[in-house]
LUMVEX-355123 format. One record per residue: y, z, x of N, C-alpha, C, CB in turn. Coordinates in pm, whole numbers, plus 50000, padded with zeros to 5 digits. Last residue first. Glycine has a CB too. Layout:
BEGIN
YZXYZXYZXYZX ...
***
This chain:
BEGIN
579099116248721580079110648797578219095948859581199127048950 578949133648423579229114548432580019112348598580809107148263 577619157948433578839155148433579229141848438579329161048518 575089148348443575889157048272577419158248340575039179748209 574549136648642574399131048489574979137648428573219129848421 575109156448788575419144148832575479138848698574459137448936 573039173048742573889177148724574969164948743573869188048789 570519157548806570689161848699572239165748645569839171348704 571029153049142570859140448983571479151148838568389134648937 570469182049157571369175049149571799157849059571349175949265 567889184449016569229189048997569929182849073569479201649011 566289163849229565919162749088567309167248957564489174049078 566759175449479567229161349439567149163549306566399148349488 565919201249500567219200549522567829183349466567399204449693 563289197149440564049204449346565289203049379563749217649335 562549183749685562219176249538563069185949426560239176249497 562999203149870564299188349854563879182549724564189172849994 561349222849775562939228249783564029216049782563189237449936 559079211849603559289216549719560789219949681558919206849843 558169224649253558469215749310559009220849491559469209249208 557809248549083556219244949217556919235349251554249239449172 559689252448944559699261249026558609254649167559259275248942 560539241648694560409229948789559929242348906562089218348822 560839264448531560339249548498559299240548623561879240348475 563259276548691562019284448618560539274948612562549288248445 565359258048733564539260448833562859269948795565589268248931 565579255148425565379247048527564179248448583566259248248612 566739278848402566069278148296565289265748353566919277348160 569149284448604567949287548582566689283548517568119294148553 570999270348581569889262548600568879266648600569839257148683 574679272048497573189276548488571659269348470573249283948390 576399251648521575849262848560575409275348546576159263948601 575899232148318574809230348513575509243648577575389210048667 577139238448145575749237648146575079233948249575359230848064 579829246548180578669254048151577399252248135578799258248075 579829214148253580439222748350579329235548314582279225648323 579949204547921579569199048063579339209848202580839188848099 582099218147830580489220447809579539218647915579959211647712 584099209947969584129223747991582369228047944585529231447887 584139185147923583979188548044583259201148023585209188948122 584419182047620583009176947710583049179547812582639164047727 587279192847594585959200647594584599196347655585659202847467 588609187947930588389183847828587119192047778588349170147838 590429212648128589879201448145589269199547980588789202148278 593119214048225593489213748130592049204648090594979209748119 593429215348542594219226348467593529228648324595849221748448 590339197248651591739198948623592239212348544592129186948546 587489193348724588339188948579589619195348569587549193148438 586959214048953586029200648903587199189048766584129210248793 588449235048954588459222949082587539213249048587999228149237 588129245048698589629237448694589609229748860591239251748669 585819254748739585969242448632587069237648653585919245148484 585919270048965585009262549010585479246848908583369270948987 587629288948821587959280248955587799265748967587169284649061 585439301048666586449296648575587369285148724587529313948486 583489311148861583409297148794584719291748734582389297548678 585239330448977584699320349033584379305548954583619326049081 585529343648752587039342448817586259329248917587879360548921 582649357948705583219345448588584369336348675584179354048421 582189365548977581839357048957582139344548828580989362048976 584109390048905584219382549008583239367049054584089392749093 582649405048689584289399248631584569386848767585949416648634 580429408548743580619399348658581809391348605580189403848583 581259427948881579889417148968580879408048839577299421248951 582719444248766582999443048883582709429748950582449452648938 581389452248513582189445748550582349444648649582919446948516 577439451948440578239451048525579459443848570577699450548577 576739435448300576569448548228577959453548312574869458448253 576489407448354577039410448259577429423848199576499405148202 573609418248542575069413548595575859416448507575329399448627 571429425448339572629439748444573479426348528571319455848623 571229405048208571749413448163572339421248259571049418348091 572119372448348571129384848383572129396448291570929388848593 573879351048420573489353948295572409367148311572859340148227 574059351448664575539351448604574899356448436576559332248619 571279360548744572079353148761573169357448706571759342848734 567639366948906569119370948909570009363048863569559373249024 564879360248933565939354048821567269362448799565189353248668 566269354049231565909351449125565129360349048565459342049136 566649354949507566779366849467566559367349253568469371249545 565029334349615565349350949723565379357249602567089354549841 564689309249490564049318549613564139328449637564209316949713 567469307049389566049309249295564819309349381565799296549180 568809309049572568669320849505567379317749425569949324849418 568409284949713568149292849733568229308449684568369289649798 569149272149476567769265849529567249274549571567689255649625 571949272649481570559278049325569379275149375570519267949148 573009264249704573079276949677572059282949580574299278949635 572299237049647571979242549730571749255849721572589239849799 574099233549378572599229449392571909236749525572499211949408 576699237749517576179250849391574509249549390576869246549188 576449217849675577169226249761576519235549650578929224549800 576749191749498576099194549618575339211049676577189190349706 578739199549314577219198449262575949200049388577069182049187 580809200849502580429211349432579169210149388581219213749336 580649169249575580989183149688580189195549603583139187949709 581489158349372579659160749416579699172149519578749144849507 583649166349294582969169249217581429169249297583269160849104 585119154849465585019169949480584219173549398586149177749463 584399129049468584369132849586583839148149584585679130349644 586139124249169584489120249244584179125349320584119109249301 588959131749288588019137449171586519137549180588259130049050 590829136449569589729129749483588569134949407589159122349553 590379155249875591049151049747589759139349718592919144249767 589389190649911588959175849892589439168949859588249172449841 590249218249933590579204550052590009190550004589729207350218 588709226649738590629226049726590749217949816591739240249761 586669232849860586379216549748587959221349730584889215349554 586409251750059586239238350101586799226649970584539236950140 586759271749844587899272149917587719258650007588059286449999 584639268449739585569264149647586789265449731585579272049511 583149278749940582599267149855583899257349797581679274249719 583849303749967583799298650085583909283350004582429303550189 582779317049703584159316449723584359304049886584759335649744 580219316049742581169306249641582029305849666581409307449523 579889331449990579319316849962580039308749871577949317049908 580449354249830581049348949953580809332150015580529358850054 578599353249630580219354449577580859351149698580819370349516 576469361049782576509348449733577599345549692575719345949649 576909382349939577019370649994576789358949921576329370550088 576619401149721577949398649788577849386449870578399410549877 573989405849628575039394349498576279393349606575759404349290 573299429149775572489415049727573459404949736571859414749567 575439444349728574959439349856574509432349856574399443549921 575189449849435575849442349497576329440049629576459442549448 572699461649411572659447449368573949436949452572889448249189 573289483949570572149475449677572409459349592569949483249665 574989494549387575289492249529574189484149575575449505249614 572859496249160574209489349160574659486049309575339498949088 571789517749283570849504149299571839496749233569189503149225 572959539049465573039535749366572589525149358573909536949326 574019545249753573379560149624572809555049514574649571249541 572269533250023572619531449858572319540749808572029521549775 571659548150234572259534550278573119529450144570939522750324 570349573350142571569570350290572119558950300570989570750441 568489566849979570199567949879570979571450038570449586949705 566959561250138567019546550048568989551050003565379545849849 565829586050226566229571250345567059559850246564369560950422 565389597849982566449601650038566599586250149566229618650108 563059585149977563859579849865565229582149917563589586949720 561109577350270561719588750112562309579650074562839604150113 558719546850282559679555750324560239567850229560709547650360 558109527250212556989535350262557749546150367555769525150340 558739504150055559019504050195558229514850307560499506450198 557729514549847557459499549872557619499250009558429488749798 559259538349841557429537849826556889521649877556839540449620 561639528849794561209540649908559739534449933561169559849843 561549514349584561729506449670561629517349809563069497849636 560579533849348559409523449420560199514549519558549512249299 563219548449374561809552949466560429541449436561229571549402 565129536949233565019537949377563639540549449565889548149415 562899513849015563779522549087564169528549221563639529649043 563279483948865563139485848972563549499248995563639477049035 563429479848605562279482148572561949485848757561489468348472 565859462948579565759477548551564829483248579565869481148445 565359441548739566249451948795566049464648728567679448048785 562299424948793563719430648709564429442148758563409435248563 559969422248875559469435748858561429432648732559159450649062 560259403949122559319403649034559109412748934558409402949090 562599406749207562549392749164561019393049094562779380949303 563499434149248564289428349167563949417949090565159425349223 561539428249477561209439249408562149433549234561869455649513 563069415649668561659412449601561339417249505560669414649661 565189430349683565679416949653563969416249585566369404749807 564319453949812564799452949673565189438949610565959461449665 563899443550068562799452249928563059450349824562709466949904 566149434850166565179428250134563709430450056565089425050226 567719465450138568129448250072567019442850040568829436450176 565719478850310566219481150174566669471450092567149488750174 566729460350532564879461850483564789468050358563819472650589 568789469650626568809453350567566989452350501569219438350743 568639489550652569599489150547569799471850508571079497350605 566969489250887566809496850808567689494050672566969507850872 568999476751087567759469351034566949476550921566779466851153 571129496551061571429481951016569939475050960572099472651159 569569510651226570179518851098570389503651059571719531951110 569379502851459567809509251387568489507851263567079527851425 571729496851526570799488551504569959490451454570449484551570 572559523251589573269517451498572819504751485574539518051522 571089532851805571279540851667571489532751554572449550051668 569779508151962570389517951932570409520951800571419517251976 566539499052072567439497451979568199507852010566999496651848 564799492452368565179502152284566509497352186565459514552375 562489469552492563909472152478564129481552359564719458952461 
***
């Protein structure tokens, strides 16, 4: 069966993604350029800037479905009532999500210099968490929350740690974890 145009081109622009996601996860973003993700792929460079002029653009092709994921996340935990409830919802639901970034696209994070470098990425993921704290702890939440809260998210430092564990032994272990530092 023959692809069309516009399938070749999609699977092509998703093979750039997925180069660069690897590439990103062993090598760092800066230290990634367009043309070792040509060369990686074994293609020009020109093929690479048809899909991305800019390895900003490919990050945030990367980084867009996870901001879509959060946002999806937090638009479920507004339906939750009850404090307890929404709270594991989220610990649930973020634990999952870090499990699998710290698979794919790691050590990418909220804390990564080129995120932070980057407003756009960075201004739309803070607007997320800052959400994320007032659907966990209220308008007005307490400082032990708010510590609380910044410190499960980010796990990297964690998942780094704990990395040879399977994906449910790492997914149980954080969560607990996060469970505990927030007292539910």
């Amino acid at each position: 069966m023959t692809q069309s145009r516009a399938e070749q081109a999609e699977r092509t622009r998703q093979a750039v993604l997925d180069t660069a996601r690897s590439l990103f996860a062993d090598y760092g973003f800066d230290a990634t350029s367009l043309q070792l993700i040509a060369d990686t792929m074994g293609v020009t460079k020109a093929n690479v800037y048809y899909y991305f002029p800019t390895k900003i653009d490919i990050l945030e092709a990367i980084l867009s479905s996870t901001v879509d994921e959060l946002s999806a996340m937090l638009d479920v935990a507004e339906t939750i009532r009850g404090k307890r409830a929404r709270i594991e919802f989220l610990v649930d639901s973020f634990v999952d999500q870090v499990v699998v970034a710290h698979r794919t696209i790691a050590p990418m994070n909220r804390a990564d210099p080129i995120v932070r470098r980057h407003p756009g990425i960075s201004s739309k993921l803070d607007e997320l968490a800052e959400r994320g704290l007032h659907l966990a702890f209220g308008e007005h939440p307490t400082l032990d929350q708010q510590a609380a809260y910044w410190m499960i998210s980010d796990l990297a430092p964690v998942t780094r740690r704990l990395g040879d564990l399977s994906d449910s032994q790492l997914r149980l272990i954080l969560k607990q974890l996060c469970l505990r530092v927030v007292r539910v």
